[in-house]
C-alpha positions in Angstrom: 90.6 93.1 116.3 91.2 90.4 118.5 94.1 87.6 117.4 91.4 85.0 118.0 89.4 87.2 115.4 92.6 87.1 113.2 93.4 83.5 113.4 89.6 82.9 112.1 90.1 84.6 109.1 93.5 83.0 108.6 92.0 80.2 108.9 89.0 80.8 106.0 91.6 82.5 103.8 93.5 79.6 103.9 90.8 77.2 103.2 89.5 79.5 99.8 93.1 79.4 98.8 93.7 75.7 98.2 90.5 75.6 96.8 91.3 78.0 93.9 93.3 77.4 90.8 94.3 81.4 90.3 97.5 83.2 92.1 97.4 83.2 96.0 97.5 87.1 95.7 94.6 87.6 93.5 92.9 85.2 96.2 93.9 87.6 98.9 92.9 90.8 97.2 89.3 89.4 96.8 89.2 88.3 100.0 90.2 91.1 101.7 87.2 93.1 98.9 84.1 91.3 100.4 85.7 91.7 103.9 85.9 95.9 104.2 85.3 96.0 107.6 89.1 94.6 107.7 91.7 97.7 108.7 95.3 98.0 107.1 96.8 96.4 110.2 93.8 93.4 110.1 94.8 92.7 106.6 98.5 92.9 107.0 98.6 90.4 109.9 96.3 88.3 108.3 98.1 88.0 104.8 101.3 88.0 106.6 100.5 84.8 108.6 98.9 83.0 105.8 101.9 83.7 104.0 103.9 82.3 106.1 101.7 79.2 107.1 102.0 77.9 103.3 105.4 78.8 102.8 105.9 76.2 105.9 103.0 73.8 104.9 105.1 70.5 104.4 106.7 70.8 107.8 103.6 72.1 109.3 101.9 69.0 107.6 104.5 66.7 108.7 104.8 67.8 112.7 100.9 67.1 112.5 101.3 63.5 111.1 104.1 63.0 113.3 101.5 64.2 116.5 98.6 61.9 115.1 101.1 58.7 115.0 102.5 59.2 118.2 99.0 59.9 119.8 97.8 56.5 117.5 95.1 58.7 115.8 94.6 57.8 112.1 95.4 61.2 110.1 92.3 62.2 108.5 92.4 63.0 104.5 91.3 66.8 105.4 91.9 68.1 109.2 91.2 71.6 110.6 93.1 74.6 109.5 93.0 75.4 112.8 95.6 72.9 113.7 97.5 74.5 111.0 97.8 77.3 112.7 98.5 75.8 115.8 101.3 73.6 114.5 102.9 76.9 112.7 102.7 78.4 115.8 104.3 76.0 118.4 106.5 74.1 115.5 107.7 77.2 113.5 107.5 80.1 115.7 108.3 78.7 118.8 105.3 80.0 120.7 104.3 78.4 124.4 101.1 75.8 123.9 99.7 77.6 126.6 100.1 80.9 124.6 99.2 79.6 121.5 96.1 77.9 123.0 95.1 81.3 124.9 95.0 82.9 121.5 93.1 80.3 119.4 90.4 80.8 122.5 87.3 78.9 120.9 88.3 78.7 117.2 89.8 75.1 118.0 86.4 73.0 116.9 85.8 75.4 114.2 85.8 73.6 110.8 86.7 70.2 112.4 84.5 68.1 109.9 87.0 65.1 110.6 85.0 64.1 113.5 88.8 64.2 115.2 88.5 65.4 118.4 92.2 66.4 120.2 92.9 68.2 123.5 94.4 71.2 122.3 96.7 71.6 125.0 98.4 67.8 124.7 98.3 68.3 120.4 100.7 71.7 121.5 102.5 70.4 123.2 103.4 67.0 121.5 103.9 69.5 118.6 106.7 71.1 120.7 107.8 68.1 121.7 109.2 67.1 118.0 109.5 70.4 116.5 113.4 70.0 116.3 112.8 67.3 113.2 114.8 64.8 114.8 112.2 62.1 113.6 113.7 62.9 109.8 117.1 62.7 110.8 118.4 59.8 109.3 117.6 60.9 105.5 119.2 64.2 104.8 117.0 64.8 101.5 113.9 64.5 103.5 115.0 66.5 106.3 115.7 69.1 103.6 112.3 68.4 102.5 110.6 69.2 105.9 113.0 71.7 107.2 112.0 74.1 104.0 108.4 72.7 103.2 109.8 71.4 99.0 108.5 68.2 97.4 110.6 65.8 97.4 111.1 65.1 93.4 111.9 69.0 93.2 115.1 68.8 96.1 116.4 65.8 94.5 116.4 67.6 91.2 118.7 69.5 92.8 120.5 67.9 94.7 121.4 66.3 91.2 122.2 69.6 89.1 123.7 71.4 92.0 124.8 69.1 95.4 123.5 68.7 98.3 125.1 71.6 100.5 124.1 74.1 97.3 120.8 72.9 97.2 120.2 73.4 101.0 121.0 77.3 100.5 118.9 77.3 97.2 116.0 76.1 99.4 116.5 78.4 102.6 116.8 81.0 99.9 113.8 80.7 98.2 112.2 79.9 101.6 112.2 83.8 102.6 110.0 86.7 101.1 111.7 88.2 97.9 112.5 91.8 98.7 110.5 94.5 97.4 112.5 95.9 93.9 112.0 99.1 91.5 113.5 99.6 88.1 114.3 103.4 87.5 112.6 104.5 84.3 115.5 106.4 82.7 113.4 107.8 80.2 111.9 109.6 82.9 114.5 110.3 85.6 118.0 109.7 86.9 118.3 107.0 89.6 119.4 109.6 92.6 116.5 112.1 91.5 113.7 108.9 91.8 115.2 107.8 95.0 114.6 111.5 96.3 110.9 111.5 94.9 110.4 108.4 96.8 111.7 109.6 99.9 109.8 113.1 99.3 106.4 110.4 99.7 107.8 108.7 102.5 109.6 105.7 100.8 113.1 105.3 101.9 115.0 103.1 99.5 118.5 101.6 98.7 120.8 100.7 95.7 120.7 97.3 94.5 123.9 95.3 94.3 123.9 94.1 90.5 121.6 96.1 88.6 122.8 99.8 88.0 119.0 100.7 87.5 117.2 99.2 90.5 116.3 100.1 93.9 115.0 98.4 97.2 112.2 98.9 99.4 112.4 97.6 103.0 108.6 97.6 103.7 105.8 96.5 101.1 104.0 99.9 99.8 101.1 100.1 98.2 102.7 102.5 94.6 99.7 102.7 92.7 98.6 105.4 95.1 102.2 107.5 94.8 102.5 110.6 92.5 106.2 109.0 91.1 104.3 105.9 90.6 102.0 107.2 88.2 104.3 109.6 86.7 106.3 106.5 85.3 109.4 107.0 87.3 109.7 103.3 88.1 108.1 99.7 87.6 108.5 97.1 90.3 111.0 94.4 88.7 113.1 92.4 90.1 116.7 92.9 90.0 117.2 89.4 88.1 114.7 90.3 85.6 116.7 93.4 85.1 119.6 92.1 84.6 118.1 89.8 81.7 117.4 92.9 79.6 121.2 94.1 80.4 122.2 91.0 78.5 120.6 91.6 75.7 122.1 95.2 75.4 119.7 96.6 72.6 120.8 99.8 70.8 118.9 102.8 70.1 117.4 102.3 66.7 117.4 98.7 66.6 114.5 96.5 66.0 113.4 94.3 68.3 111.2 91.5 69.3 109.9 90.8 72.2 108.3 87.1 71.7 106.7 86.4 74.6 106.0 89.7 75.9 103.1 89.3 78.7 102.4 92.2 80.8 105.9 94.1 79.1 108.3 94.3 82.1 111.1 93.5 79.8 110.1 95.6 76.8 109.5 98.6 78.9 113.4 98.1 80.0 114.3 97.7 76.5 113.3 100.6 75.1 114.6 102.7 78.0 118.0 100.6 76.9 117.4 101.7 73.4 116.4 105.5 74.6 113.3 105.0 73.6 114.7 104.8 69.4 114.1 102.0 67.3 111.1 99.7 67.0 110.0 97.3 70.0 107.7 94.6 68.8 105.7 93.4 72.2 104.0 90.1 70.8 101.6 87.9 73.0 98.7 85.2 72.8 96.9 87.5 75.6 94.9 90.3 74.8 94.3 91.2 78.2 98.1 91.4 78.7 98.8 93.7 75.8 96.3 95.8 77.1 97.9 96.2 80.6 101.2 96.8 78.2 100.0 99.8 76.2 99.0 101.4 79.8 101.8 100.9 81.0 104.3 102.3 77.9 101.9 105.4 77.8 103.0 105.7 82.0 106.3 105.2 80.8 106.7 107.7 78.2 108.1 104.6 76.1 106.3 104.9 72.7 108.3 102.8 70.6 106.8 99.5 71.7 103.8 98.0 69.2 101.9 95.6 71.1 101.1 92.4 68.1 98.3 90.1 69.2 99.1 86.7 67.6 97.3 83.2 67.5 99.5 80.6 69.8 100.2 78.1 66.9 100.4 81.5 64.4 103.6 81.4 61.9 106.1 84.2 62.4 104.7 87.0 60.6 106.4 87.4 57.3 107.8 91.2 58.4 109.5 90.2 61.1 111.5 87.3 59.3 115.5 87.9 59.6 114.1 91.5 60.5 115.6 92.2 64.6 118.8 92.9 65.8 117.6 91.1 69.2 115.0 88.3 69.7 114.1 87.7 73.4 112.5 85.0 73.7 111.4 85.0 77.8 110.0 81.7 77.1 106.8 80.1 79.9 108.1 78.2 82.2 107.7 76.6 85.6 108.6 79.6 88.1 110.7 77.8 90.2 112.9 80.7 90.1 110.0 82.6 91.6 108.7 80.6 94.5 110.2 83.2 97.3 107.4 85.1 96.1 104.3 82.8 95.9 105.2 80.0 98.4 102.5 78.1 97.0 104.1 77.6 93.8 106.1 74.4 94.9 103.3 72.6 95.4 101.6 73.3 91.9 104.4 72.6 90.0 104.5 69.0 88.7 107.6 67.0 87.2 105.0 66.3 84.1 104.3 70.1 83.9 107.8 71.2 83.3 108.4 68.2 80.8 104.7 70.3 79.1 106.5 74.0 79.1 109.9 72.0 77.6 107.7 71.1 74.4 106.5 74.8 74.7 110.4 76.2 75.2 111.2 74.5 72.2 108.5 75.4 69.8 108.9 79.4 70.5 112.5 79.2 69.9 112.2 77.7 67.0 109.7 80.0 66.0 110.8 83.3 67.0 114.9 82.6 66.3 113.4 83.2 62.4 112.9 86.5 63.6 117.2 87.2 64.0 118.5 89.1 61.4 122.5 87.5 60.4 124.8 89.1 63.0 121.5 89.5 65.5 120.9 87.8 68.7 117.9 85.5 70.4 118.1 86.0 73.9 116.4 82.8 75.4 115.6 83.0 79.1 113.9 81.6 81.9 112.8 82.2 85.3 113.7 78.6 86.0 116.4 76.6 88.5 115.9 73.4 85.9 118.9 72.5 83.8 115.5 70.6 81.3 114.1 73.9 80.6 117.7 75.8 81.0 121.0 74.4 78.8 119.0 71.5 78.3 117.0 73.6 75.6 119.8 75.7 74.7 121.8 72.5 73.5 118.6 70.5 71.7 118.3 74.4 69.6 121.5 74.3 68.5 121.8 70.5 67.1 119.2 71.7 65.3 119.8 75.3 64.3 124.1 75.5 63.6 123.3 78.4 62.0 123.4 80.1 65.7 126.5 80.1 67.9 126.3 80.6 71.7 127.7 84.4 72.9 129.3 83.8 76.3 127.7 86.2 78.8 130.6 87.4 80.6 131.5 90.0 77.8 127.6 91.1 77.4 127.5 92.2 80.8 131.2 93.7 81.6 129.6 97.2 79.7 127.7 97.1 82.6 130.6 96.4 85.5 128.5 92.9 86.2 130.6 90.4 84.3 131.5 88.5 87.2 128.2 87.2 86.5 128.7 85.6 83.4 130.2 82.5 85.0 130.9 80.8 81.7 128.5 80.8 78.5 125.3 81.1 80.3 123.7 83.6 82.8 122.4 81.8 85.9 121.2 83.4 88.8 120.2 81.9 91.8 118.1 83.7 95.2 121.1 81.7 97.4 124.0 83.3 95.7 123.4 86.8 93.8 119.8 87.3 95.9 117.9 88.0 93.1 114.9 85.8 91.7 116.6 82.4 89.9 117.1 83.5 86.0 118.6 81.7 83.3 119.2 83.4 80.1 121.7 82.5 76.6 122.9 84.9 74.0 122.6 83.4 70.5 124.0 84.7 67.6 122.7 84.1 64.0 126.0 83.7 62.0 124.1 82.7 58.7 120.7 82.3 57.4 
C-alpha cells in the first residue's frame, strides 16, 4: 500500500476516534474489522502513526495555530486532519516539506470542509519554520504544555505536588509508549521455564527490574494466538500493578477481598500469592467483567477466586463483615497514571471528573474497610499521579475511621528485596522514576473494631 494510501486512513481513523466516547483501542480494532483488505504491516503503520499523532496533538494543534496567525488566516473551529498529519510530520518528526508534501500526494483537500484553502508547500514549511517552540518560550509551564501535548490545569497540578524539573520528567515519561509487560503465573510455571516457552514461539523477553514475577517484551505480539498464552503461563500486567499485589502480601489460606475487582488482574496475582489456598472474593458492579474473570481464573488454574456481582450502592454483604485478612480496595480513578498507554486519556480527563471519582474513593473505602478483620489490612490504591485521590483520601479515611493505623510500605515490600520502594508510609510509583505505570497504594491496618 502506498503511504498516500496510509496517510488516508490515518486520517479517517483519526476523525472516528474523536468522535467516539469508548477506548482509542477498541476504536482501532473495529476499524481495522470493516477494513480486511488492510495487511499486518498496513495496520501497524497505520495505528502506529495515529498513535503517535494524538499523543502529540496539543503541539501539533498549537504549531497549526501558530502557522494560521502568522499567515493572518482565522483558525477555523474544525480543520483537516490532513494538516494534522502534515504538522506531525514536519513539526514532530522532522520530515522535509517537500517530502512530506510528496507523500500526502492528493489527500491535501480531502476532508477540508473549512472552506480554508493553504498552499501546502508554504503551511510546511512555515510549520518548520517554528517547530523549535521558541514562540512559548517565555512561560515555562506552557512550553511544558506544548513540548509534551498536557493540558494546562493537569501540569500545573504538578508542578504543585512535585516541582517543576520533576514534573518535566513525569511528562516526557508518560509521553512515550508503555513497554509491553507479562506476569508469570506461578501456579503454572517458574519464571526461567515461561521465558523459554516464549522464546520456543518466537518471543524473546527480559527480566523486569522491580517485580520478581514479571517479564518484558520488546515488540507488541499478538498472545491470544500463543500456545503459553492459552495454557495460563502468564497475563500481561504491568510491573506497577504487580507490585501493588506484592504489597498486600496475602497468605495461603487467608480470606480475601478483592472490592473492586474488574476484569481480575489483581486477584489472579493474589491467589498465585496465596498458592492458590484460601478464599479470593472477586466483587464487581460489572457482569461483563466477572465474566471475562472466571475465563480467565479457569486459564489460570486459580480456582479459589468467587466472582460476587453486587449492586453499586449495595451494603457490604453481611459474610464478609470483619471476615478478610486483606481488603484491596483498587478504587476507580482518573488513569493519569496510565496515559503512556492511551495518549488520549489527557484530554478526557477533567479537573471536575477527578473531584467525581474522589466522592467514589471515599464511599468504597468506607464500605469495603468493614470487610477487615482486627489485625487485617485494606489495601487502598490507585492508578493515579493526584495527591486528591492519593494521601488526600488516605488522610480524610483515617479522621474518620481511627480504628485503622497506616502500615509503612517499606517493611511490606523488603520480603520481596524492593523496599527501597517504600519511600516513607506510602507506595508511589511514577513512569519518570521506577518506569512502571504511576501507582499509589497504602497499607491499613484494623487495630480494633
Amino acid at each position: 500500500m502506498k503511504t498516500s494510501s496510509h496517510i488516508g486512513h490515518v486520517t479517517e481513523l483519526i476523525d472516528v476516534i474523536q468522535k467516539s466516547s469508548i477506548p482509542a483501542d477498541r476504536v482501532v480494532a473495529r476499524f481495522f474489522i470493516e477494513r480486511r483488505y488492510l495487511g499486518a504491516r498496513d495496520r501497524r503503520v497505520i495505528s502506529e502513526m495515529t498513535y503517535a499523532i494524538f499523543r502529540h496533538a496539543y503541539r501539533i494543534e498549537r504549531l497549526i495555530q501558530e502557522t494560521l496567525e502568522r499567515l493572518t488566516i482565522a483558525v477555523p473551529p474544525v480543520y483537516p486532519k490532513i494538516w494534522m498529519v502534515a504538522a506531525f510530520a514536519v513539526g514532530i518528526m522532522n520530515d522535509p516539506p517537500e517530502k512530506t508534501i510528496e507523500e500526502i500526494g492528493s489527500q491535501w483537500n480531502v476532508g477540508n470542509d473549512a472552506g480554508v484553502r493553504i498552499d501546502p508547500l508554504v503551511f510546511c514549511r512555515m510549520i518548520e519554520s517554528h517547530r523549535d517552540l521558541k514562540f512559548v518560550q517565555e512561560d515555562p509551564t506552557e512550553r511544558l504544555c506544548v513540548r509534551y501535548s498536557f493540558p494546562r490545569w493537569m501540569v500545573e497540578t504538578w508542578i504543585a505536588q512535585y516541582g517543576h524539573e520533576e514534573t518535566e520528567k513525569l511528562c516526557e515519561a508518560s509521553h512515550h509508549q508503555a513497554p509491553l509487560t507479562l506476569r508469570v503465573n506461578t501456579l503454572k510455571t517458574t519464571i526461567d521455564d515461561c521465558q523459554r516457552r516464549l522464546a520456543g514461539e518466537g518471543i524473546e523477553t527480559t527480566r523486569t527490574s522491580l517485580s520478581p514475577f514479571g517479564l518484558v517484551v520488546p515488540k507488541r505480539v499478538n498472545f491470544s494466538a500463543l500456545n503459553s498464552f492459552k495454557e495460563g503461563l502468564f497475563e500481561i500486567q504491568d510491573e506497577g500493578s504487580q507490585i501493588v499485589s506484592l504489597l498486600a502480601g496475602p497468605q495461603p489460606s487467608d480470606i480475601v477481598v478483592d472490592a473492586c475487582a474488574g476484569g481480575g488482574g489483581k486477584s489472579l496475582h493474589l491467589a498465585a500469592l496465596m498458592q492458590n489456598q484460601g478464599t479470593i472474593h472477586a466483587i464487581d458492579i460489572g457482569e461483563q467483567r466477572l465474566k471475562e474473570l472466571a475465563r480467565r481464573s479457569k486459564r489460570a488454574g486459580a480456582d479459589i477466586i468467587i466472582q460476587r456481582l453486587v449492586d453499586a450502592e449495595a451494603p457490604v454483604a453481611d459474610d464478609l463483615v470483619l471476615s478478610a485478612a486483606l481488603v484491596l480496595v483498587d478504587a476507580p480513578c482518573s488513569g493519569s497514571g496510565t496515559i503512556r498507554r492511551n495518549p488520549l486519556l489527557k484530554w478526557r480527563i477533567t479537573e471536575a471528573g477527578v473531584t467525581g471519582y474522589i466522592r467514589m474513593q471515599r464511599e468504597l473505602l468506607d464500605r469495603y474497610s468493614r470487610c477487615a478483620r482486627v489485625g487485617g489490612t485494606v489495601v487502598y490504591a490507585t492508578c493515579s499521579l493526584f495527591h486528591r485521590e492519593n494521601e488526600d483520601v488516605v488522610i480524610d479515611f483515617l479522621k474518620d475511621h481511627p480504628e485503622f493505623v497506616v502500615q509503612k510500605s517499606r517493611p511490606l515490600l523488603d520480603r520481596w528485596g524492593i523496599g527501597t520502594l517504600g519511600g516513607d508510609e506510602y507506595l508511589r510509583l511514577l513512569p519518570s522514576v521506577h518506569g512502571t505505570d504511576g501507582y499509589f497504594a497504602a497499607a491499613l491496618s484494623r487495630q480494633r473494631v
